[in-house]
C-alpha positions in Angstrom: -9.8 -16.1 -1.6 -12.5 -13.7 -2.8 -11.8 -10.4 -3.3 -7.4 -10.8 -3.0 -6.7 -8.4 -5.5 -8.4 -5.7 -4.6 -5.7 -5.9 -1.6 -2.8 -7.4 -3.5 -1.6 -3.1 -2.9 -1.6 -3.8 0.8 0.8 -7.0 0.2 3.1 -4.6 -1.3 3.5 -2.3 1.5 3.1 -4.3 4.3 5.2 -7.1 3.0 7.6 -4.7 0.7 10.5 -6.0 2.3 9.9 -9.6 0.5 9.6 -7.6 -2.8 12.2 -5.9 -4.3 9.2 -4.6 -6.6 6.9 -3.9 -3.7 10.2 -2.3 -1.9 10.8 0.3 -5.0 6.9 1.2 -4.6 7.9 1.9 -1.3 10.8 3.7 -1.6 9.1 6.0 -4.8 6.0 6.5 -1.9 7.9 8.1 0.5 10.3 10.2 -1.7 7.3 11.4 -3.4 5.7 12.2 -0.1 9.1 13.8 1.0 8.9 16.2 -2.3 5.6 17.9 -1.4 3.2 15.3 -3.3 0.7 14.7 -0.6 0.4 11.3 0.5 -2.7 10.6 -0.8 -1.9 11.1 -4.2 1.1 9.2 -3.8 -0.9 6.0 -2.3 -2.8 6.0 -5.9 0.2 6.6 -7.8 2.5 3.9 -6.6 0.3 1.4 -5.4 -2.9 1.9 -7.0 -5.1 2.4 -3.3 -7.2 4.9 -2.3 -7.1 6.4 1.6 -10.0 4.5 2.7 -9.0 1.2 0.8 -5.8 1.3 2.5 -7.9 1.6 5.7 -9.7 -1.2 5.1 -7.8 -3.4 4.1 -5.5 -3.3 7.0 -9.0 -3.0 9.0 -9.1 -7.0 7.5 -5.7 -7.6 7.9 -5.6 -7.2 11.6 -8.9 -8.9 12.1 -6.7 -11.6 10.6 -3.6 -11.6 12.0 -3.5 -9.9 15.2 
């Protein structure tokens, strides 16, 4: 499928319970979130996204499986 990578991030939070990997990203998200990092920053630390590709990507996601 064209273009998987780019939301091979979205796997791992969507499906981070599948993932012991994808479930430490997770977990390291939120406690950076819950120490003042802003969640933004946190998205592009732990799983490499951006706001807006998180947005579309579950935008797709949805078109998909809803």
């Amino acid at each position: 499928m064209a273009g998987r990578g780019r939301y091979r991030f979205l796997d791992r939070i969507t499906c981070w319970s599948s993932s012991w990997r994808a479930a430490a990203g997770y977990v390291l998200w939120i406690r950076a979130i819950k120490h003042g990092m802003p969640w933004e920053e946190a998205l592009r630390r732990e799983f490499g996204a951006t706001p807006a590709s998180l947005a579309d990507a579950l935008v797709r996601w949805h078109l998909v499986n809803d």
